[in-house]
C-alpha positions in Angstrom: 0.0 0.0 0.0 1.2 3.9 -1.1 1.3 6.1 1.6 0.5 9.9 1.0 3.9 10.9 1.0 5.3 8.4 -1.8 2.3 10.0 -4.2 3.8 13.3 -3.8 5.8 14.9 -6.5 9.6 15.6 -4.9 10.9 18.5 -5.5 14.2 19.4 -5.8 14.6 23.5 -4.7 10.8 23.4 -2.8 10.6 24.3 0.8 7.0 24.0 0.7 5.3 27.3 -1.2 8.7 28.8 -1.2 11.0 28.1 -3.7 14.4 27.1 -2.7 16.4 24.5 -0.2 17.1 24.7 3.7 20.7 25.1 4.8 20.4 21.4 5.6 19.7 20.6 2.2 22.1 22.8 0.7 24.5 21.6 3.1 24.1 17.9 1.6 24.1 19.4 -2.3 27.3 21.1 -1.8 28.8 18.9 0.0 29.9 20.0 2.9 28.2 20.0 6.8 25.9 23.0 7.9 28.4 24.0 10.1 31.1 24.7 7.3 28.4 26.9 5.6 27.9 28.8 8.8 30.8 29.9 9.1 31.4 30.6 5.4 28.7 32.8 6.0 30.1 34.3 9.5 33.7 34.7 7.4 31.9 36.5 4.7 33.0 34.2 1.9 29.5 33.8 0.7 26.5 36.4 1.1 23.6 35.9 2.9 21.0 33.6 1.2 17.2 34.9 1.4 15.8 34.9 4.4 12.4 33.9 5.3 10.9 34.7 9.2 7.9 32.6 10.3 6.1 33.2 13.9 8.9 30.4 15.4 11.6 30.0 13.1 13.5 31.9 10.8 14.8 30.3 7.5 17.8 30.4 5.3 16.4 29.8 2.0 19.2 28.6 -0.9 18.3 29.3 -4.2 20.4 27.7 -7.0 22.6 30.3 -7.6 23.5 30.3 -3.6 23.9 26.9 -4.2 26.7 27.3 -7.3 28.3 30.0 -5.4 28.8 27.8 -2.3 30.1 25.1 -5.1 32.7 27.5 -6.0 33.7 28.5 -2.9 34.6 25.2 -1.9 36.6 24.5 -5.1 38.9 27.2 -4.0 39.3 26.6 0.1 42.4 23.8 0.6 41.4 21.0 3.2 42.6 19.5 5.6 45.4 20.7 8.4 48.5 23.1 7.7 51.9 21.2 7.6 54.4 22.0 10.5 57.5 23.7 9.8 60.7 22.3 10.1 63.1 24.8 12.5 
């Protein structure tokens, strides 16, 4: 038996009636944890997505240009630790 939810249509940028992805969902597109997008946003390497305020909550809505922006971002930020220096 179908639920409901399997006879919905998925949608790929749809947060409900508004058009985009949470920073959770972004987060998992790009690659990369919430956290890291965070504090890309804290650092200032990426703008501030759209912002949405609802009477408890208030959103970070990702359209798909945030989305390529954060994708290009992370192209250019080197991972992992800095190597020690030999004295």
């Amino acid at each position: 038996m179908t639920s409901y939810l399997d006879t919905k249509k998925k949608r790929k940028y749809s947060i409900g009636v508004l058009r985009g992805l949470s920073t959770a969902q972004a987060a998992k597109e790009i690659g990369v944890t919430t956290r890291t997008l965070f504090r890309w946003l804290e650092l200032g390497l990426l703008p501030e997505p759209r912002r949405v305020k609802m009477p408890a909550y208030d959103w970070r809505i990702w359209s798909a240009q945030d989305i390529e922006r954060a994708k290009r971002v992370k192209k250019t930020i080197k991972r992992g630790r800095p190597k020690k220096r030999n004295k």
